[in-house]
DRENDO-1510 file (C-alpha; in Angstrom, 1 decimal, always signed):
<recs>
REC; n; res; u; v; w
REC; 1; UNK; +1.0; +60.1; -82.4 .
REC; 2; UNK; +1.1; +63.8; -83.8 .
REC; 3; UNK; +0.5; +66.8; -82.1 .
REC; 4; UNK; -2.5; +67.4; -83.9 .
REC; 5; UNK; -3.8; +63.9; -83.2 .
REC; 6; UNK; -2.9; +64.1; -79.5 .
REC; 7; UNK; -5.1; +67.6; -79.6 .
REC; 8; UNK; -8.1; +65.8; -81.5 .
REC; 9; UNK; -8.4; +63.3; -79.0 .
REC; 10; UNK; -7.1; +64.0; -76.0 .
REC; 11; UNK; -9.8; +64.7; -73.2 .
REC; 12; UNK; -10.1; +67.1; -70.6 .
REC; 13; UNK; -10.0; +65.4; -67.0 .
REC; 14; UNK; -12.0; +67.5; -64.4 .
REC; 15; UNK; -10.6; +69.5; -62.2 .
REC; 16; UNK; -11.8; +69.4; -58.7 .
REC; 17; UNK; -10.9; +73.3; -57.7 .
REC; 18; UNK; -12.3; +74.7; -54.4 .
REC; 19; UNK; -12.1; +78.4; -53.9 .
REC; 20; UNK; -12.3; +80.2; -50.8 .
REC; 21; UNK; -13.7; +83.6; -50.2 .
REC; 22; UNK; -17.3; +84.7; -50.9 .
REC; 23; UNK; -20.1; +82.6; -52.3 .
REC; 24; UNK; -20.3; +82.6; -56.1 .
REC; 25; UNK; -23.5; +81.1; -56.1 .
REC; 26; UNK; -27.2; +82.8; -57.1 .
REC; 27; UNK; -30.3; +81.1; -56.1 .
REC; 28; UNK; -30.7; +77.3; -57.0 .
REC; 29; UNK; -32.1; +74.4; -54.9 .
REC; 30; UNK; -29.5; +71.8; -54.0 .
REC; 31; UNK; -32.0; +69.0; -55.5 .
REC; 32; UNK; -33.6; +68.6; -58.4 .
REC; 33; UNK; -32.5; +69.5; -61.6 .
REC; 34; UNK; -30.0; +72.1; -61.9 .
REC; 35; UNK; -29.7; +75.6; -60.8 .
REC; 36; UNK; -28.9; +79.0; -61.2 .
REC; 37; UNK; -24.9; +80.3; -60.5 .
REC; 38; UNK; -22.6; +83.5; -60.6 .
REC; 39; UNK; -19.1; +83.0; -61.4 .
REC; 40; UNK; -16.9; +85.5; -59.9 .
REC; 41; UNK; -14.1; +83.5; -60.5 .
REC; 42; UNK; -12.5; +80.9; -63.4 .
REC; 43; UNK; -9.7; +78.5; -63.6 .
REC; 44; UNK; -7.7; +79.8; -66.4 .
REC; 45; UNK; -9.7; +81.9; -68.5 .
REC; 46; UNK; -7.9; +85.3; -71.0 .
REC; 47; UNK; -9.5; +88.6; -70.8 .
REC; 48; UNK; -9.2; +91.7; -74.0 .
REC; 49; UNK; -9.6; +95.2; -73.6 .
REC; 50; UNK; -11.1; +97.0; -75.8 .
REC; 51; UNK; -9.9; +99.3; -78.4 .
REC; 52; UNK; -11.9; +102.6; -76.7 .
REC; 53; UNK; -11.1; +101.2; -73.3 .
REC; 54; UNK; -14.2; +100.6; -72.2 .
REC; 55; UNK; -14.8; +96.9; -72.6 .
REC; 56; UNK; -13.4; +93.3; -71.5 .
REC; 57; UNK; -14.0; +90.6; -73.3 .
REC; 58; UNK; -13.7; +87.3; -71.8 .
REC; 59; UNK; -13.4; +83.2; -73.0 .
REC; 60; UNK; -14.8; +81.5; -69.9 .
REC; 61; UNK; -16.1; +78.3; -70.1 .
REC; 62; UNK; -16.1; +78.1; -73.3 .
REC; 63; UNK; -18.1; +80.9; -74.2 .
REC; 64; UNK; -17.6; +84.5; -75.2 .
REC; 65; UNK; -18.7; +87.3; -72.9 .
REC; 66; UNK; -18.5; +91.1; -72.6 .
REC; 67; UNK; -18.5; +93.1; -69.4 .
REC; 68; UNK; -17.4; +96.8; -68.7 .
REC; 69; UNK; -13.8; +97.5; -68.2 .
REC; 70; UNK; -14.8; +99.0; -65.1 .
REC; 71; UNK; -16.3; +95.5; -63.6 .
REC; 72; UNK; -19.7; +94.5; -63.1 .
REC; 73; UNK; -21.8; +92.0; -65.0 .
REC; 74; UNK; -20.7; +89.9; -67.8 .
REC; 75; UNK; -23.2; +89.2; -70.9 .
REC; 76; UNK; -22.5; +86.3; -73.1 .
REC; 77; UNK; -22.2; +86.4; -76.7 .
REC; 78; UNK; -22.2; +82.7; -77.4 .
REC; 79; UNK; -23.9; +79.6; -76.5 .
REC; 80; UNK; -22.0; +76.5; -74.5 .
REC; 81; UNK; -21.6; +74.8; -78.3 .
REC; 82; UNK; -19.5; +77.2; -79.7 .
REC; 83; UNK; -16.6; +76.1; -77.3 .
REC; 84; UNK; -14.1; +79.2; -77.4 .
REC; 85; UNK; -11.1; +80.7; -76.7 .
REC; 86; UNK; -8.8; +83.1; -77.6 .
REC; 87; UNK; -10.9; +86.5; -78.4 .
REC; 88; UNK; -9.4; +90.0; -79.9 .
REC; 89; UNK; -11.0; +93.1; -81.0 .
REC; 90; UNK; -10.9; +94.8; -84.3 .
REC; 91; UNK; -8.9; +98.1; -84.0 .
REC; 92; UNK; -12.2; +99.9; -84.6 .
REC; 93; UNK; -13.8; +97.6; -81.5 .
REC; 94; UNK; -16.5; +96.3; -83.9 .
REC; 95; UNK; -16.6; +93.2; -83.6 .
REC; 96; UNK; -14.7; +89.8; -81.9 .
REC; 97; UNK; -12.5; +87.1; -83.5 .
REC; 98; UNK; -12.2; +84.4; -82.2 .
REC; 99; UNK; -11.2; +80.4; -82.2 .
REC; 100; UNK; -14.3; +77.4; -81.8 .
REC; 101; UNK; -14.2; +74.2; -81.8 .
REC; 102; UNK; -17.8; +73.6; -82.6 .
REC; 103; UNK; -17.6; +71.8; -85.9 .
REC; 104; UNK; -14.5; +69.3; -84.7 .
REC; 105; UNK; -11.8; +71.0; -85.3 .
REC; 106; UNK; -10.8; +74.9; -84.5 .
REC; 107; UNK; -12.2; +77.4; -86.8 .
REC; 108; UNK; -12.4; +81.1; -86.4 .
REC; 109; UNK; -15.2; +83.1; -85.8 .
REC; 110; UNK; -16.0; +86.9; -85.7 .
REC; 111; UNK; -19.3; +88.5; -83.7 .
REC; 112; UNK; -20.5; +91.8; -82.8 .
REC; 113; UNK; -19.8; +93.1; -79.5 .
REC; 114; UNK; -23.7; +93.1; -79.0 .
REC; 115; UNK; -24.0; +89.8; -80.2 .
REC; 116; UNK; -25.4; +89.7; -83.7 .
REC; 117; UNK; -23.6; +89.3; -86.8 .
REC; 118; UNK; -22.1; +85.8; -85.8 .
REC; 119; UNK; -20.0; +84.5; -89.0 .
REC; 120; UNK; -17.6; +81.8; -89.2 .
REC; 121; UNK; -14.4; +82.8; -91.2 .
REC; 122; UNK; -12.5; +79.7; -92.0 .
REC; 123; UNK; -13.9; +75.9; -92.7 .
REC; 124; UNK; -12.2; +72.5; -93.6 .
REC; 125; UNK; -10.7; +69.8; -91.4 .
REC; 126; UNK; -7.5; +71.6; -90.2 .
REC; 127; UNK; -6.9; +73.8; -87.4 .
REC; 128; UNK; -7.4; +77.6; -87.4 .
REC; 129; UNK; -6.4; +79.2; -84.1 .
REC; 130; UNK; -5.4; +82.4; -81.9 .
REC; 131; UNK; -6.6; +84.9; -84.3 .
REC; 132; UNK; -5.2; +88.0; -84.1 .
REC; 133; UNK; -6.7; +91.5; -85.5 .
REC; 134; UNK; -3.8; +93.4; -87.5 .
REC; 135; UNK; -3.7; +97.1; -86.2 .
REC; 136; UNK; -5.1; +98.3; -89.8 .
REC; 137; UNK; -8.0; +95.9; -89.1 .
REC; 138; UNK; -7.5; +94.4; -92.5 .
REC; 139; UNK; -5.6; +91.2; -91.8 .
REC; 140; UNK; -6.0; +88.2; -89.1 .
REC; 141; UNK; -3.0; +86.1; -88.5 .
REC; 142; UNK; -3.5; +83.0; -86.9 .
REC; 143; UNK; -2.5; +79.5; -86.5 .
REC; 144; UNK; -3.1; +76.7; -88.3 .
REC; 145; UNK; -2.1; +73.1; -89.0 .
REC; 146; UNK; -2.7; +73.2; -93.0 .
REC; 147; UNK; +1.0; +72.2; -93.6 .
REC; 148; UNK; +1.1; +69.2; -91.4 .
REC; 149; UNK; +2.6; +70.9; -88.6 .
REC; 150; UNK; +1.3; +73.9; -87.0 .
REC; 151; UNK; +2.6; +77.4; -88.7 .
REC; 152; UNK; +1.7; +81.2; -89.3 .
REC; 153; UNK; -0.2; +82.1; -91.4 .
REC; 154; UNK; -2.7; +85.4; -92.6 .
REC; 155; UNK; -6.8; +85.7; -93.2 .
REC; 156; UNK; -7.7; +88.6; -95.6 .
REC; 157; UNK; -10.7; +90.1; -93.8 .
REC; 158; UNK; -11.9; +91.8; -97.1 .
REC; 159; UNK; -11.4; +88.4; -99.8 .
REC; 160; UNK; -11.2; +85.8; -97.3 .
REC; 161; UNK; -7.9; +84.7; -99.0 .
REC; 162; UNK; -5.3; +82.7; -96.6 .
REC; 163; UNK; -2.0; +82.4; -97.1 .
REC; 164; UNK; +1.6; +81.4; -95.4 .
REC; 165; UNK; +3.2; +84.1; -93.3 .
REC; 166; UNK; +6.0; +81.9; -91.5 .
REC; 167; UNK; +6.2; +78.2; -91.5 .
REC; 168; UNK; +9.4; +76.6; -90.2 .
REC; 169; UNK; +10.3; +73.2; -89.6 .
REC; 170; UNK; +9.2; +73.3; -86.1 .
REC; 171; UNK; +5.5; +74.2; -84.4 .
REC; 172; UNK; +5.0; +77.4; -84.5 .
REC; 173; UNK; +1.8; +79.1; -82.9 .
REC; 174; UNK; +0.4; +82.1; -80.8 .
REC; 175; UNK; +1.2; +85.0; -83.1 .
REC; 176; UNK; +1.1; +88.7; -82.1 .
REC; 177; UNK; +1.3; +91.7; -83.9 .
REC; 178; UNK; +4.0; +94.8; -83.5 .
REC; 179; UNK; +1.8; +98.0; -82.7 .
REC; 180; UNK; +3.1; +99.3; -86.5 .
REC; 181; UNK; +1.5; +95.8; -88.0 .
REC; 182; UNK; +5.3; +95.2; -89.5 .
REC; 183; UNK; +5.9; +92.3; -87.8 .
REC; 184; UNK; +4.9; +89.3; -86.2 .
REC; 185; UNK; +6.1; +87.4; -83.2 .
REC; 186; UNK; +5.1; +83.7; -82.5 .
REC; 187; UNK; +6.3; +80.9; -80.0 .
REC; 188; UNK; +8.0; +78.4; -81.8 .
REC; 189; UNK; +8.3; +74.7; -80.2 .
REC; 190; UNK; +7.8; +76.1; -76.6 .
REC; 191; UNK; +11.0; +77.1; -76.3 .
REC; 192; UNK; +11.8; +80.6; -78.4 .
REC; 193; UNK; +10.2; +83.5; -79.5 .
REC; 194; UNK; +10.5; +84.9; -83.3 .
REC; 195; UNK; +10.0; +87.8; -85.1 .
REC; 196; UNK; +8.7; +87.4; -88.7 .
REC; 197; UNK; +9.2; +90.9; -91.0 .
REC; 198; UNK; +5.7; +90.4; -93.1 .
REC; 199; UNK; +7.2; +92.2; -95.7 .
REC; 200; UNK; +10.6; +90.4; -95.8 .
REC; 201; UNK; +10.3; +87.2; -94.7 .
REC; 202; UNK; +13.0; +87.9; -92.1 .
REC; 203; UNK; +13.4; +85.8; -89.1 .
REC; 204; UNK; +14.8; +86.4; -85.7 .
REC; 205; UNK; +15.2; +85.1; -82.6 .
REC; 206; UNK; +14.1; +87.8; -79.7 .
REC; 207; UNK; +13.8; +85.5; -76.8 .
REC; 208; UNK; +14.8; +81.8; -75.8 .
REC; 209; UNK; +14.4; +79.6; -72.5 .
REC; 210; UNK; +16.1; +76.4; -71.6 .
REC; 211; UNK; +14.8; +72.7; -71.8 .
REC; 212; UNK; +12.4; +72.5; -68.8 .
REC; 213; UNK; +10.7; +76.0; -69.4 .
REC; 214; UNK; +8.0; +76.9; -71.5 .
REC; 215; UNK; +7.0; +79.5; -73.1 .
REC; 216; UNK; +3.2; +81.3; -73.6 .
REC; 217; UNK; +1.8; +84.6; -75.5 .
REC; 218; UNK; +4.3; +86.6; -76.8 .
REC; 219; UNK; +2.6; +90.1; -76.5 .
REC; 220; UNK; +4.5; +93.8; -77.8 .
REC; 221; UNK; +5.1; +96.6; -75.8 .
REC; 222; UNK; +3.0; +99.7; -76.8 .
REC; 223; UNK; +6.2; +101.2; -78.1 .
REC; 224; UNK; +7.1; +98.1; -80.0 .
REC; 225; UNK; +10.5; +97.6; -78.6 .
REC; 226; UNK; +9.9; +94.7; -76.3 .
REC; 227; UNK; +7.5; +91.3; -75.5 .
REC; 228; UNK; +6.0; +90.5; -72.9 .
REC; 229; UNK; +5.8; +86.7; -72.3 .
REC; 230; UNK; +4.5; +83.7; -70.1 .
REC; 231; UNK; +7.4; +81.4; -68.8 .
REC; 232; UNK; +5.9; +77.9; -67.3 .
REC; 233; UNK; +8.7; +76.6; -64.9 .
REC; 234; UNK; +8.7; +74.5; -61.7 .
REC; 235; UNK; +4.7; +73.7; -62.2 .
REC; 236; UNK; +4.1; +77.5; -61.9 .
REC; 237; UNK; +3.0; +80.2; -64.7 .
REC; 238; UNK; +5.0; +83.6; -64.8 .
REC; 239; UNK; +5.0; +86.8; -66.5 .
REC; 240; UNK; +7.8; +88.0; -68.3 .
REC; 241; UNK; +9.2; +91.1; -70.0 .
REC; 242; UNK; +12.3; +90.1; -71.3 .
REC; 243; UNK; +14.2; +87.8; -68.3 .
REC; 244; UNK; +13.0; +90.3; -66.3 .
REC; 245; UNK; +9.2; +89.1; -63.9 .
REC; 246; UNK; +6.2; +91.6; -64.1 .
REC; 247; UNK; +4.2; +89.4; -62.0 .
REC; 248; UNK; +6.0; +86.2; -59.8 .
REC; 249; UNK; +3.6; +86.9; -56.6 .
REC; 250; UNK; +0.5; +84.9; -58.4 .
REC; 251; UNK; -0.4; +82.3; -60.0 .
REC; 252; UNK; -1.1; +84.0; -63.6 .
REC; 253; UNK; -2.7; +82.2; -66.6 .
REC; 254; UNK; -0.8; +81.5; -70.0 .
REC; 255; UNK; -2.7; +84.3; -71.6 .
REC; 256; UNK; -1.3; +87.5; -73.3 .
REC; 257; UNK; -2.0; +90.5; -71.8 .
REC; 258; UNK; -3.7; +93.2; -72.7 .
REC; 259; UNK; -2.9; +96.8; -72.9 .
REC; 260; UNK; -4.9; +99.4; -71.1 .
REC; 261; UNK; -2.6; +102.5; -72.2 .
REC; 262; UNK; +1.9; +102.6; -72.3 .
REC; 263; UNK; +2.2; +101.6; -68.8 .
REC; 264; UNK; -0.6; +99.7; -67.7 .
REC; 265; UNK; -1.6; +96.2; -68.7 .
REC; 266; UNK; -4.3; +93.9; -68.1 .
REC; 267; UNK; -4.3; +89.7; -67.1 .
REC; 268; UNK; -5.5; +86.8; -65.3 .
REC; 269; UNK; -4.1; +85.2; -62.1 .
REC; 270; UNK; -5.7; +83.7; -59.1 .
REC; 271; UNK; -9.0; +83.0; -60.9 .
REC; 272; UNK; -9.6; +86.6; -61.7 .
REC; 273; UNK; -9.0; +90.2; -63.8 .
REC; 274; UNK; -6.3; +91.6; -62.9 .
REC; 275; UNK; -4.5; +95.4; -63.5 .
REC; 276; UNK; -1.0; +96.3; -63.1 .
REC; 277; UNK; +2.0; +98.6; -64.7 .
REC; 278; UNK; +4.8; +97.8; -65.8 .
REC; 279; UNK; +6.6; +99.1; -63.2 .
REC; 280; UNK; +4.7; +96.2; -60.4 .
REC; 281; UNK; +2.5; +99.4; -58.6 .
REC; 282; UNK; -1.1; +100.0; -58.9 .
REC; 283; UNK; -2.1; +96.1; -59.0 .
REC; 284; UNK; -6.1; +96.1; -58.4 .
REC; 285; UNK; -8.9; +93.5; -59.5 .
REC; 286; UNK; -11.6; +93.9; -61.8 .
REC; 287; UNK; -14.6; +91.9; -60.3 .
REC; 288; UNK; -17.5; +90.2; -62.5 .
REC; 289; UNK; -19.9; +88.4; -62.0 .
REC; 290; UNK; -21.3; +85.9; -65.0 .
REC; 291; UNK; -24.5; +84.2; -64.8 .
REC; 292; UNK; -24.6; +80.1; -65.9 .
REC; 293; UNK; -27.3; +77.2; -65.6 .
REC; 294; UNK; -26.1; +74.2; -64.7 .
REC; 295; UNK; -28.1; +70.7; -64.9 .
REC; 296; UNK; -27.1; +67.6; -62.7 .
REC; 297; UNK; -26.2; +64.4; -65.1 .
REC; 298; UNK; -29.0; +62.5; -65.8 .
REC; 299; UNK; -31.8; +65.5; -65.8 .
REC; 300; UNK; -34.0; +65.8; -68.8 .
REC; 301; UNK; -32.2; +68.3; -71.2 .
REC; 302; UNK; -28.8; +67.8; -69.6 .
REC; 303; UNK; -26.0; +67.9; -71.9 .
REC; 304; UNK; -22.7; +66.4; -72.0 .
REC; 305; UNK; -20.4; +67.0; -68.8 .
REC; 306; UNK; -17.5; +67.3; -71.2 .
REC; 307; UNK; -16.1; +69.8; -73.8 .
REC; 308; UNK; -13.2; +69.5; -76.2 .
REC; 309; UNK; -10.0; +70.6; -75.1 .
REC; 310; UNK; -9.0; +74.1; -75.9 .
REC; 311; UNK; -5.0; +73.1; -75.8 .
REC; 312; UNK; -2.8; +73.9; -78.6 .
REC; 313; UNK; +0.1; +73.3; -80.3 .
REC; 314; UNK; +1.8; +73.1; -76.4 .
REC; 315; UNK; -0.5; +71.1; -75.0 .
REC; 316; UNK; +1.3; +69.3; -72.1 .
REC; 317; UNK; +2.5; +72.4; -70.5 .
REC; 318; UNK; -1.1; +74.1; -71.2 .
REC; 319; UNK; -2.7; +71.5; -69.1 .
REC; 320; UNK; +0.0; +71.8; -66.3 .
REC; 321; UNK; -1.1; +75.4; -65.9 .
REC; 322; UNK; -4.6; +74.8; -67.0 .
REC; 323; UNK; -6.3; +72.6; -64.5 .
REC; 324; UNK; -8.6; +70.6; -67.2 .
REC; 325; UNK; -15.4; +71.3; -68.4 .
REC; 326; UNK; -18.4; +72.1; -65.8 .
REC; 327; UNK; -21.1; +70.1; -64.2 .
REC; 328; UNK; -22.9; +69.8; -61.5 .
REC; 329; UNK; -22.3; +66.6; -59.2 .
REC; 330; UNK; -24.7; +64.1; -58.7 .
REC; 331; UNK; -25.9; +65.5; -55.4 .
REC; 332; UNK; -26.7; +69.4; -56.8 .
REC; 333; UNK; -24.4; +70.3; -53.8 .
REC; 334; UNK; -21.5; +71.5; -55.8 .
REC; 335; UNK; -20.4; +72.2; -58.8 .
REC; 336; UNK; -16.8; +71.2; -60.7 .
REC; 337; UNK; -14.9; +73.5; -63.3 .
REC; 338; UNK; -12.6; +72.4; -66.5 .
REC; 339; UNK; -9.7; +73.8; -68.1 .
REC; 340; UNK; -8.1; +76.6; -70.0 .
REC; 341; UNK; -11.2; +79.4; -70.6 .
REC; 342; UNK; -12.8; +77.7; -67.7 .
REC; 343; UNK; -14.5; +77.7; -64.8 .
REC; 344; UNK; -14.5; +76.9; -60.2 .
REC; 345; UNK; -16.1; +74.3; -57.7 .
REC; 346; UNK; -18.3; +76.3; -55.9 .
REC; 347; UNK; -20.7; +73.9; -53.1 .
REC; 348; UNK; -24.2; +75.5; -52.9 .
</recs>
């Protein structure tokens, strides 16, 4: 089967994740049909800071929110069909790109950060993922599956045109842009990271792991002069810079991170926001809270208990560190989560 067939139809199986700690639960009876909850917590879920600073946006289950940088409450942008993932901001923070899967396959999408102004960007049965927002805010690159195999390639924000930026003979995916918006780095079959000059064509290898590891969201320095990666090894999810760890004392998720200013960076571990430099001090969480309605199976108006997948082009090693949708069980007494951009089990 191909990896694109594998993607279309493979399912998410639900994860049963307990968390400890305080109650993430608002009001909701434990019968009848559904109730009320506030996730303060997710199972593998990115989060993007905001151009000025003062916003995080966030992909958890499946749906596009907004909170302050600051913490606090959450307000979602999009509704459960959408089904996204992978969010940026325009340089000039007005508006949000990101991948859906509502139409079958992945198409990308751009939204105001208020919540208007939905418009999808790309159409057609292929692929279009991990959009990324060029630092002159007039080019997307992203991934897509056009070619047969999954490759780099560009969206022209003002004509729409898209065209072939790198496409190798193996998978290549998760693109990111140098801070100048010269070049691109990508993951290429899991194992390496390249740089693609956009005006050259010139390739080069910056990073490469041995069979066994994985790796995840190549991200550039500030300065430009290095990546910061995710490295999946021994069933675990680390972050990188160079063979050197940022973070090896949690559990992060295979998510790039997200700059705050030169030193400090923002990203997910442990089912939540989290801030550190690059130098390991001043590590602090960012709470939320975001408000859902869940129905029990079975209730009038209760929709399916299962979304698409939102793996990609690495898929099995995706699912290793993302715990695969959410619904409520039977009884109303608890409530299970699903997998990467998801969210918890919380029991009422």
């Amino acid at each position: 089967m191909s990896r694109r067939g594998f993607l279309a139809g493979a399912g998410a199986a639900v994860a049963m994740t307990s968390l400890t700690g305080p109650a993430a639960l608002a009001a909701g009876p434990g019968t009848g049909g559904g109730g009320d909850l506030r996730l303060e917590t997710g199972t593998t879920f990115g989060a993007r800071v905001s151009p000025d600073g003062r916003w995080i946006a966030l992909d958890l289950l499946g749906v596009l929110w907004v909170m302050p940088a600051s913490g606090g409450q959450a307000r979602r942008l999009t509704s459960d069909l959408f089904d996204i993932a992978q969010p940026d901001w325009s340089p000039d923070g007005g508006r949000l790109v990101f991948q859906s899967y509502r139409d079958g396959v992945f198409n990308l999408w751009t939204v105001r950060p208020d919540g208007s102004g939905l418009r999808r960007l790309t159409e057609g049965p292929f692929d279009h993922r991990e959009p990324r927002w060029s630092p002159d805010g007039r080019t997307i690159v992203f991934s897509g599956d056009a070619s047969g195999g999954y490759a780099i390639h560009t969206y022209d924000v003002g004509s729409g045109r898209i065209a072939v930026l790198a496409d190798g003979p193996g998978e290549e995916y998760e693109p990111a842009w140098s801070p100048d918006g010269d070049r691109v780095a990508f993951v290429v079959d899991n194992t390496r990271i390249e740089v693609v000059d956009r005006i050259t064509g010139r390739r080069s290898t910056h990073v490469t792991v041995p069979a066994g590891q994985v790796i995840h969201q190549p991200e550039w320095t500030p300065d430009g002069t290095g990546l910061v990666h995710h490295l999946t090894y021994d069933g675990r999810c680390h972050l990188m810079s160079g063979d050197t760890p940022l973070v090896d004392d949690e559990e992060t998720f295979p998510f790039r991170v997200s700059w705050i200013d030169r030193e400090r960076f923002v990203y997910t571990a442990n089912g939540r926001i989290r801030v550190r430099s690059l130098n390991g001090t001043g590590a602090r969480t960012v709470g939320f809270s975001a408000a859902v309605t869940t129905r029990r199976p079975g209730t009038p108006g209760a929709g399916p208990t299962s979304r698409a997948p939102a793996l990609g082009p690495y898929a099995e090693s995706e699912a290793r560190c993302c715990p695969p949708t959410a619904s409520t069980s039977p009884s109303g007494r608890s409530m299970t989560s699903t997998s990467c951009g998801s969210a918890v089990r919380r029991s009422r």
